[in-house]
C-alpha positions in Angstrom: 9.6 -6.9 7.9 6.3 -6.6 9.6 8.0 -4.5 12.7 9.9 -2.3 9.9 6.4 -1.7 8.0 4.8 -0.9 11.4 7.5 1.6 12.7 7.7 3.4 8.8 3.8 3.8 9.1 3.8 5.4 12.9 6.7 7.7 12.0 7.2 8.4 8.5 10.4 8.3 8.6 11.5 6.6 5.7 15.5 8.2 5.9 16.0 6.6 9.0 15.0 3.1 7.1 16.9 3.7 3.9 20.0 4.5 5.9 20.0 1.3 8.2 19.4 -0.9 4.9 22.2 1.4 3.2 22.0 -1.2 0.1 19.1 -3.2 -0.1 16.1 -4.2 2.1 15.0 -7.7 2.7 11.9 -7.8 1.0 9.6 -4.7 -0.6 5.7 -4.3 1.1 3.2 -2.3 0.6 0.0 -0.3 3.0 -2.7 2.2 2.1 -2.6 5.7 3.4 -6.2 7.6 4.6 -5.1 11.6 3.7 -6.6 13.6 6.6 -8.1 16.3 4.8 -9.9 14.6 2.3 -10.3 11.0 3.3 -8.9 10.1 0.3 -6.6 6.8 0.3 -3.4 5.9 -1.3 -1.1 3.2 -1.7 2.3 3.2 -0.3 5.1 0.7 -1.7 8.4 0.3 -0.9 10.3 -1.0 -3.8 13.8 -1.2 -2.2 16.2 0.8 0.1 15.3 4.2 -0.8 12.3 3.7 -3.8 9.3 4.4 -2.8 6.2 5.2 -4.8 2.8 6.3 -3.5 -0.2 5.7 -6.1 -4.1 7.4 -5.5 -6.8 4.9 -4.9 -9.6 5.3 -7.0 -8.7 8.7 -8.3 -7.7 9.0 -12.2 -4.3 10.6 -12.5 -2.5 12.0 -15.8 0.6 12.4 -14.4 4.1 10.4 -12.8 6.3 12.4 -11.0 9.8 11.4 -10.0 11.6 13.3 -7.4 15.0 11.6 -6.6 18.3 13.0 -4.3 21.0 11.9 -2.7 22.5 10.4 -5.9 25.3 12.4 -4.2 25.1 11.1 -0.8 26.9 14.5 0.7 24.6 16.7 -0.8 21.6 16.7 2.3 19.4 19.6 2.1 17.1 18.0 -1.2 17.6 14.6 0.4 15.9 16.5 3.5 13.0 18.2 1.8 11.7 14.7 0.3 12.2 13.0 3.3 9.7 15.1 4.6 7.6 14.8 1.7 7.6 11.6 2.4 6.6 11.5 5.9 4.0 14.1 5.2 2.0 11.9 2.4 2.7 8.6 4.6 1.5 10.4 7.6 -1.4 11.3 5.7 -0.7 14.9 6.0 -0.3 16.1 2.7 -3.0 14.9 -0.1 -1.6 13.0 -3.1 -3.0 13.8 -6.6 -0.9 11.9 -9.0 1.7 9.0 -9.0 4.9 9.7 -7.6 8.6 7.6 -7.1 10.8 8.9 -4.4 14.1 7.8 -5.0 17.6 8.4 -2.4 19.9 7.3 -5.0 22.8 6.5 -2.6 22.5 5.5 1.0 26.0 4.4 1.5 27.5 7.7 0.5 24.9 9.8 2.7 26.1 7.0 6.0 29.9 8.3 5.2 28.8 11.8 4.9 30.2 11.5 0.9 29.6 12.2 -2.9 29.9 8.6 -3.2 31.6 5.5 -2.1 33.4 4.1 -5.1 32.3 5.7 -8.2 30.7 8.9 -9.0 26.8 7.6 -9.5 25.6 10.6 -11.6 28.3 9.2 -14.5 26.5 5.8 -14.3 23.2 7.0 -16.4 22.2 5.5 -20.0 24.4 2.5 -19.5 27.6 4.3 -17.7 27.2 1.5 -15.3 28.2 -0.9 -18.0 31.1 1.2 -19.6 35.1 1.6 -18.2 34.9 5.4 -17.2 38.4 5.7 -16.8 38.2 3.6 -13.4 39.7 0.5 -14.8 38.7 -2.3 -17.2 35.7 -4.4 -16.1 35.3 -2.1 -13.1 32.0 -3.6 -10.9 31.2 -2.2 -7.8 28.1 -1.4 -5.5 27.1 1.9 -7.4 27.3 0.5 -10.5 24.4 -2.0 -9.2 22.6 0.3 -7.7 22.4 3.0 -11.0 21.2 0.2 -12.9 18.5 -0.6 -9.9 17.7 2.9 -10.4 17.3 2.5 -14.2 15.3 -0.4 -14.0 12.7 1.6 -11.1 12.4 4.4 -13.3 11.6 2.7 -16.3 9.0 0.2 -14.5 7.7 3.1 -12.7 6.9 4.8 -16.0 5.4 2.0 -17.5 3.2 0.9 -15.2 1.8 4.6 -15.8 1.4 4.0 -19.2 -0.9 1.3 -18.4 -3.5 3.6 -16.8 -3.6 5.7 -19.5 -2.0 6.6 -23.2 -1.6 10.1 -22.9 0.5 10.7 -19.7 2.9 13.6 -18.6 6.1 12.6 -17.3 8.9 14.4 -15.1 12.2 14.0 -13.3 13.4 16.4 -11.0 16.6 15.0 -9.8 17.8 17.4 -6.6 21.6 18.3 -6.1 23.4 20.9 -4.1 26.8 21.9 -5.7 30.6 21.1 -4.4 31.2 24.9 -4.3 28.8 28.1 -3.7 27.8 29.9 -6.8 26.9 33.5 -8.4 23.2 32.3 -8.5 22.8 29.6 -5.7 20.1 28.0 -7.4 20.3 26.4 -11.0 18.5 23.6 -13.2 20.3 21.8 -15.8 18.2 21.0 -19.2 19.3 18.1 -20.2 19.5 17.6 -24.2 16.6 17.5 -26.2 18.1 16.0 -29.7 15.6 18.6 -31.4 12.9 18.7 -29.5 11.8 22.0 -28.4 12.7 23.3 -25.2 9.1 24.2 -22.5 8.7 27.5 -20.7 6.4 26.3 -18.8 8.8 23.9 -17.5 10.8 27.0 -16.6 8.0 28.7 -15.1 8.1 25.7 -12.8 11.0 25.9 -11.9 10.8 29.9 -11.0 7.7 28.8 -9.0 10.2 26.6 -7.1 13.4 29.6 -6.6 15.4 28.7 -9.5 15.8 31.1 -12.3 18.9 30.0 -13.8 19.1 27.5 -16.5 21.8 25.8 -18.2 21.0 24.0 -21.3 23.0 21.1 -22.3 23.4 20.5 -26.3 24.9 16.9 -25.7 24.1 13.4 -24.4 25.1 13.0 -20.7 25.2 10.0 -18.4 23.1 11.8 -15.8 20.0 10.8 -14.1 17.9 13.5 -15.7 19.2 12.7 -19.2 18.2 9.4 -18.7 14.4 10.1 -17.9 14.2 12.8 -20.6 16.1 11.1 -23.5 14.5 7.2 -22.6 11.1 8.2 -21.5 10.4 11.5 -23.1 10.0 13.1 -19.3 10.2 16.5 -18.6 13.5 16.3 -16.3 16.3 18.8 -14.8 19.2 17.8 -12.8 18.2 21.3 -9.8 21.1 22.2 -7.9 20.2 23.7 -4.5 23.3 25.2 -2.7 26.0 24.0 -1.7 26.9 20.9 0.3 26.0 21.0 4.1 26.0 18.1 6.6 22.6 17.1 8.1 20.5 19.6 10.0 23.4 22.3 8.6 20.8 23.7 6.4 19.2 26.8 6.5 15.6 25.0 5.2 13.6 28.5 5.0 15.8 28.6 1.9 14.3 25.6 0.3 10.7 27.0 1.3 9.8 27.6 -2.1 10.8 24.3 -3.4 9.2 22.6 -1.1 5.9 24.7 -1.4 6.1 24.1 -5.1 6.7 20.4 -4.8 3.9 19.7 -2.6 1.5 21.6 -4.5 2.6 19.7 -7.8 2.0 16.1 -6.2 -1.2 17.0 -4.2 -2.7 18.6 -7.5 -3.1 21.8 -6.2 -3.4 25.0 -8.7 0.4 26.7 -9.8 -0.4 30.5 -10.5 2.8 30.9 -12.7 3.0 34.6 -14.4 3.6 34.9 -17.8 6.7 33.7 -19.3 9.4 36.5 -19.6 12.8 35.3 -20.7 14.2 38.3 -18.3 13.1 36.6 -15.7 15.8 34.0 -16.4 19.6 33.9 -16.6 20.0 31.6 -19.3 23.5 29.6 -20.2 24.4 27.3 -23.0 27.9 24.8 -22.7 30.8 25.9 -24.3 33.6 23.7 -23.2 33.5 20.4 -21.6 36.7 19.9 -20.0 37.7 15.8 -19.1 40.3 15.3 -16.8 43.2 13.0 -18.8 46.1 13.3 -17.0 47.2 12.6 -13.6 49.0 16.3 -13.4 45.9 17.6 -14.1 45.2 21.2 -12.0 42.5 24.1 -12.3 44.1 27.6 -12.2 42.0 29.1 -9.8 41.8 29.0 -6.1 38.8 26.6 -4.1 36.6 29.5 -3.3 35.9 30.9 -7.2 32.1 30.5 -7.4 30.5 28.9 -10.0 29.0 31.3 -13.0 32.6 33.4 -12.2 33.6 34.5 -16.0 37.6 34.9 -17.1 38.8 36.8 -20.0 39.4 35.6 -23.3 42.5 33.3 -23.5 42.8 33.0 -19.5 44.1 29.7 -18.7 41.7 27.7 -17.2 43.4 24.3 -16.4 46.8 22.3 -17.1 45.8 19.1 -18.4 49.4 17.5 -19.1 50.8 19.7 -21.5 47.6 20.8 -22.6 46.6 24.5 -21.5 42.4 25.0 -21.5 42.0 28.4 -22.3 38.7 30.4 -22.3 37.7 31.2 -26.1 34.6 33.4 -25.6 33.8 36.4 -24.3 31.5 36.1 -20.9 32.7 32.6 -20.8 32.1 31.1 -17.1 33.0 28.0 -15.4 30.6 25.7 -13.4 31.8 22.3 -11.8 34.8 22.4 -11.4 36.4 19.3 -9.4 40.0 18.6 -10.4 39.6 15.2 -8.4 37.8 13.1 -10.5 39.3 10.1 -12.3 41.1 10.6 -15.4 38.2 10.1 -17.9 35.8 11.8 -16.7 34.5 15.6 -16.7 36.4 17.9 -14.5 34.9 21.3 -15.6 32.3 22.7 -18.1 32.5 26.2 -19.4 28.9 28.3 -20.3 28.1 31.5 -21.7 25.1 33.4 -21.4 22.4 32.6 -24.2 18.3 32.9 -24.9 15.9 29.7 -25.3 14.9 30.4 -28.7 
């Protein structure tokens, strides 16, 4: 462990490490960072294959900040902007402000260039891991462990923050890319609130980071994002950040933003947002949520439909057994559509357009 802890701290490169130890690492450890700029230190922990956190020395903090990817292990280009996060803040290169948890949610899938190995990870949220999903009874397998790693992380993470102090702000950005390309190629999923009143700023955030299009989500979820904001009252989004590439496919001057954003938010430097105009957005609520439940199950439109494409009223979405799924509103669109997932579980949502309010 000592020539792992060595080579992480000359390079950075925490990816590399993750991906060789694609399910768990011998044993956690822990150094101290100088930032360059400032002289400033932190501490550097790694948790696990893929958790690390990276807490100021002797500088108050108010808020923790999880940024996880790669719950999808295809989906490279957010696993690739906080991989160099990383390396930036263990290289001392970029100054750290508040507490933050880095999480690659699924090595194994990234080493087999995957969504996952098994089991779809992002259903394994708020106990998923525990419940059949449609994969067979007393299903157990390697994802399953690992979500409820991840559960356990996240929670420990956030409260060991609320030891430092009572009043604390919370957020979970958990970074996708989508299956197929999209109308708007960058979009954030509110998870549900059960009441509570949706944040503009949070939005403004999110503009400051590319993403103007918001889908909220009236249900609970077995997400990642759900998870943080319905169990820990965080402030979190499931972003989706174009489509699928393999590694060092992606354009990254299209994540510029993002990754501008990001670093200013964990290094505490000022966000100059402009005031909150709800033109600004494209806003979408869920109409339809569409499981799979049939092996004949089929979507009636062709691999290449984006996601936001509307159909008319009545058109026939999918063919669920001898079930037709029909659109029932007008300006009705679909998003995430994947008619290979296992009977049981979503195969397509439906939104229409809608204001915050």
């Amino acid at each position: 462990m000592d020539n792992i802890q060595q080579q992480l701290q000359e390079t950075g490169d925490f990816l590399s490490l993750t991906r060789q130890y694609e399910w768990s690492l011998p044993n956690g450890f822990s150094f101290t960072v100088k930032h360059q700029s400032s002289q400033t230190k932190s501490k550097v922990t790694v948790l696990d294959t893929g958790l690390i956190t990276f807490e100021p020395i002797e500088r108050s903090t108010s808020k923790d900040i999880i940024l996880s990817s790669g719950v999808h292990g295809n989906e490279t280009a957010p696993i690739e902007i906080c991989a160099k996060l990383v390396q930036q803040l263990i290289l001392g290169k970029l100054e750290l402000a508040e507490r933050v948890l880095f999480i690659f949610g699924n090595p194994a899938a990234m080493n087999i260039a995957e969504r996952f190995v098994e089991e779809n990870m992002n259903r394994l949220f708020s106990g998923g891991h525990s419940i059949d999903q449609g994969a067979g009874p007393g299903l157990i397998n390697k994802e399953r462990h690992r979500a409820l790693l991840l559960e356990n992380t996240v929670s420990n993470f956030y409260l060991e923050g609320a030891k430092l102090s009572a009043s604390r702000q919370r957020f979970h950005y958990d970074l996708h890319t989508a299956i197929r390309g999209a109308k708007y190629d960058k979009f954030a999923v509110y998870p549900h609130t059960h009441g509570k009143a949706r944040k503009t700023e949070q939005l403004q955030f999110l503009k400051a980071c590319g993403v103007n299009t918001i889908l909220l989500s009236n249900s609970p979820t077995t997400t990642f994002s759900y998870y943080s904001a319905h169990q820990f009252g965080a402030d979190a989004f499931t972003v989706e950040l174009g489509k699928v590439k393999p590694f060092g496919e992606n354009d990254m001057s299209e994540f510029a933003q993002v990754k501008s954003t990001l670093e200013k938010f964990i290094s505490g430097q000022p966000l100059h947002y402009s005031a909150y105009d709800e033109n600004d957005f494209n806003i979408f609520v869920i109409s339809q949520i569409i499981n799979r439940t049939a092996d004949n199950f089929r979507l009636n439109f062709s691999d290449d439909v984006e996601n936001f494409t509307d159909f008319p009223i009545d058109y026939v979405l999918a063919q669920d057994g001898d079930n037709e799924i029909k659109v029932k509103k007008q300006g009705e669109a679909i998003i995430f559509p994947n008619a290979q997932v296992a009977i049981g579980q979503r195969a397509l949502l439906t939104v229409v357009p809608t204001t915050l309010a």
